[in-house]
N, C-alpha and C positions, 0 to 999 in steps of 0.2 A: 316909677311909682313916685306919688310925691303925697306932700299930706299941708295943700296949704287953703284947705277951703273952709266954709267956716264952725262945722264940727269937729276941726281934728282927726277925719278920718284918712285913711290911709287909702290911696286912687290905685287900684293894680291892672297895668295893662298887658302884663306880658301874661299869652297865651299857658306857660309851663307853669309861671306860678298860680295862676286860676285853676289846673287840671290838680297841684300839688292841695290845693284848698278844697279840693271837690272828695271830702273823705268826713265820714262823721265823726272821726276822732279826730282830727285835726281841726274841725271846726268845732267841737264842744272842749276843744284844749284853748282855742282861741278867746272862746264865751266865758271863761272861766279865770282864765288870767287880764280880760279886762274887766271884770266883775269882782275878782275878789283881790285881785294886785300879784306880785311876783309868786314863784310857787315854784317847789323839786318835780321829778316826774315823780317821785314815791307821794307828794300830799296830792297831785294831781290823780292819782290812777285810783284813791277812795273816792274819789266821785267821778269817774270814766269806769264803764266795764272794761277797762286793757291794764299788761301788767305795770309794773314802771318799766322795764323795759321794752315794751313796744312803747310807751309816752316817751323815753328818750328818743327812740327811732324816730318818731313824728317831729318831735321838739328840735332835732335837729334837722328834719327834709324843711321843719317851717324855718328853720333859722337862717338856712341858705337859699331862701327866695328872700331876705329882710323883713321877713314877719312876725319873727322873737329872735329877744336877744339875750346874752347872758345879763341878771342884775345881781346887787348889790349881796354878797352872802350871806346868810341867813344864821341862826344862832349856831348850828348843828356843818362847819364848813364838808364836812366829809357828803352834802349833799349841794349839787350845782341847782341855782335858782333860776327860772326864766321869767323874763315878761314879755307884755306885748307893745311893739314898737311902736303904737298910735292908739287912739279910743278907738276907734273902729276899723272897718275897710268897708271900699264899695269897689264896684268893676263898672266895666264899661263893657255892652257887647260894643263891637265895630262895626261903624257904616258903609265900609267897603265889602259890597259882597264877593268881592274875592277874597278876604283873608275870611278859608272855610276851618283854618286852625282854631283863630283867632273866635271864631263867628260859635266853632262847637263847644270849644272849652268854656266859655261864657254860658253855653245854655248847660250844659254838663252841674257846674258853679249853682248859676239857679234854681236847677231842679234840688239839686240836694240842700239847700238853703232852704228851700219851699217847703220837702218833707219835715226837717228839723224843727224851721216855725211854727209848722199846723200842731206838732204836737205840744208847743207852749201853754196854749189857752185850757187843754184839758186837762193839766196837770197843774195849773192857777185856781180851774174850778174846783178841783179834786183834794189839792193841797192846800192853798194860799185863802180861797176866799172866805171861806168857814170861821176861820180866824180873827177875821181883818177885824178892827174897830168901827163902826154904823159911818165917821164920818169919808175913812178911805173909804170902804164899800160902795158907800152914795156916789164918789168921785170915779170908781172904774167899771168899765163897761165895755159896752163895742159899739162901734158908730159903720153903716153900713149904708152910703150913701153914692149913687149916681148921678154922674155930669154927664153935660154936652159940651166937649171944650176941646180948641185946636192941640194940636203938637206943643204949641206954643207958650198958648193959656198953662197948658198942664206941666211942662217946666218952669211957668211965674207962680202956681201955683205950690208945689215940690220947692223953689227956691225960700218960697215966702214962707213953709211950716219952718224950715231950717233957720231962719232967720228967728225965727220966736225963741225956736230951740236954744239956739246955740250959747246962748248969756249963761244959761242952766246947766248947759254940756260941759263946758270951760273951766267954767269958775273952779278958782281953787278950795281944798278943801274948809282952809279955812271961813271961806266967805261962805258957804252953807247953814241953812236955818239950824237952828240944836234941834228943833221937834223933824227935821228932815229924813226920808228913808227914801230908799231907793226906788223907782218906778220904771216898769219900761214898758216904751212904747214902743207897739207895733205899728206899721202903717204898711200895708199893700195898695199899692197901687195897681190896677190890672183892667188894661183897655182892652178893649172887646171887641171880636170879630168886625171888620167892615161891612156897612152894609145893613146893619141892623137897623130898626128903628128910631129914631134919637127924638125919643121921649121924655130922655131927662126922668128926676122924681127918683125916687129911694126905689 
């Protein structure tokens, strides 16, 4: 695993730690300690439906793949704190189609990723956007648009969001606007059956 690209996130190749990531609690323990910063398994489990003891169980299956680690101790020491070892993580499936470990535990990862995002936007609608002030409101949305573009193109183009990204991702906190809040962006990418027509157009 490494984390030297230009978001900070964290690269996982090994097939175990993909299948140990592939659990909704472990991945909404993940979402939560780079979103709200270090944290016990007792403040983590008021927002997880698990007790704190199954958040410790998890917190430590993540700790020995390198994906939390212990931090700094917290006012209250009688409570151990975790955080997460990088802003994000990505995986890789592999292009060997012999490694079928390799190949399932990736798509295993994916899918439960996929379930967990699709429920974001409804609970944005539901919760978040009723709220917001006219000028976020105008600024968020969903963008729903179809190319025609090689393998290639669509890795320069993946490369090039990240590149925009990244100044934004990094930056310390100091250097942050004071009128600045949090936003997050989804982006799916999802090429479509061979074969199809390529029409291009939304």
């Amino acid at each position: 695993m490494d984390s030297d690209h230009l978001l900070g996130d964290l690269t996982i190749t090994d097939p175990k730690a993909m299948r140990a990531l592939s659990h909704p609690v472990r991945l909404a323990i993940l979402d939560l300690l780079r979103r709200d910063g270090p944290a016990s398994a007792t403040e983590l489990a008021r927002e997880i439906d698990a007790s704190p003891s199954g958040i410790s169980w998890h917190l430590r299956h993540l700790a020995g793949f390198g994906l939390v680690r212990d931090s700094e101790p917290g006012p209250d020491r009688r409570y151990r704190r975790w955080e997460a070892v990088a802003r994000g993580f990505r995986f890789e499936v592999p292009e060997d189609p012999d490694d079928e470990e390799g190949r399932s535990a990736a798509r295993l990862l994916s899918q439960q990723m996929f379930v967990q995002a699709g429920e974001i936007p409804a609970r944005w609608v539901a919760e978040v956007e009723p709220g917001l002030e006219p000028v976020w409101r105008r600024l968020a949305g969903l963008a729903n648009t179809r190319v025609v573009v090689s393998a290639s193109e669509l890795a320069f183009i993946e490369a090039e969001f990240e590149r925009v990204l990244a100044p934004y991702v990094t930056r310390e906190a100091a250097d942050r606007p004071l009128d600045g809040r949090r936003v997050r962006l989804m982006r799916y990418v999802l090429p479509e059956r061979a074969g199809l027509p390529a029409g291009g157009g939304k």
